[in-house]
C-alpha positions in Angstrom: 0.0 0.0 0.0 1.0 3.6 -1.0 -0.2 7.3 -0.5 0.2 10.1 -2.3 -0.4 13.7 -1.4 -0.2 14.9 -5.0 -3.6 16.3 -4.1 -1.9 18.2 -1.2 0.7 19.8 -3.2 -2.2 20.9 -6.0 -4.2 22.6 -3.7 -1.5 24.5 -2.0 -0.5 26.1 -5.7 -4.3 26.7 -6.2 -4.4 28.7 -2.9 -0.9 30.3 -3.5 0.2 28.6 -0.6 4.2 27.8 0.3 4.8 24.7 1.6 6.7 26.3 4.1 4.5 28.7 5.0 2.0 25.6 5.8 4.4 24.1 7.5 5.0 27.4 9.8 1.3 28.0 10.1 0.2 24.6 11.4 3.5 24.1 13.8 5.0 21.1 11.7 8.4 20.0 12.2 10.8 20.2 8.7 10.9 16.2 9.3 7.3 16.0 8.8 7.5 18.1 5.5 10.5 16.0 4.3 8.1 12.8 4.8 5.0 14.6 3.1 7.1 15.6 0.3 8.4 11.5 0.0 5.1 10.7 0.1 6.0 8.8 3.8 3.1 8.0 6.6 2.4 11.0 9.2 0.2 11.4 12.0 -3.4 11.7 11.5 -3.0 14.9 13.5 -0.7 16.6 11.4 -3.5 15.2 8.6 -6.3 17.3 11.1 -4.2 20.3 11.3 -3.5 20.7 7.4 -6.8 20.1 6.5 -8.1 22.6 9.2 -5.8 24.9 8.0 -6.3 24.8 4.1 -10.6 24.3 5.0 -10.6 20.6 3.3 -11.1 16.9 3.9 -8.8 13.8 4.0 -9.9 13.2 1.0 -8.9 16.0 -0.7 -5.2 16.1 0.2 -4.5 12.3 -0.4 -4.8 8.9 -2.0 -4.3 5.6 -1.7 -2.5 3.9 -4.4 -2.7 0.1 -4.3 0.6 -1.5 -5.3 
């Protein structure tokens, strides 16, 4: 099993968001944006605080890829 946050990425260039700035806004560590950006498992809490932050759903800032 795989995830992707492709859909993450997308919507941060639609809302002219950096991904350091979203990182600096929600309190994330550089690790955890190092493991987003590798496409690695985080917390379902740093999941909670994006989509709080960016007004979206799981749903809409990942996928699962079946291997």
């Amino acid at each position: 099993m795989a995830i992707s946050y492709n859909k993450l990425w997308k919507l941060l260039i639609d809302k002219q968001m950096s991904k350091v700035y979203l990182r600096d806004s929600i309190g994330m560590g550089p690790s955890t944006l190092a493991k987003l950006s590798k496409n690695q498992r985080v917390s379902l809490e740093v999941l909670e605080k994006i989509c709080k932050e960016l007004n979206c759903n799981f749903g809409d800032i990942i996928d699962f890829i079946e291997e």
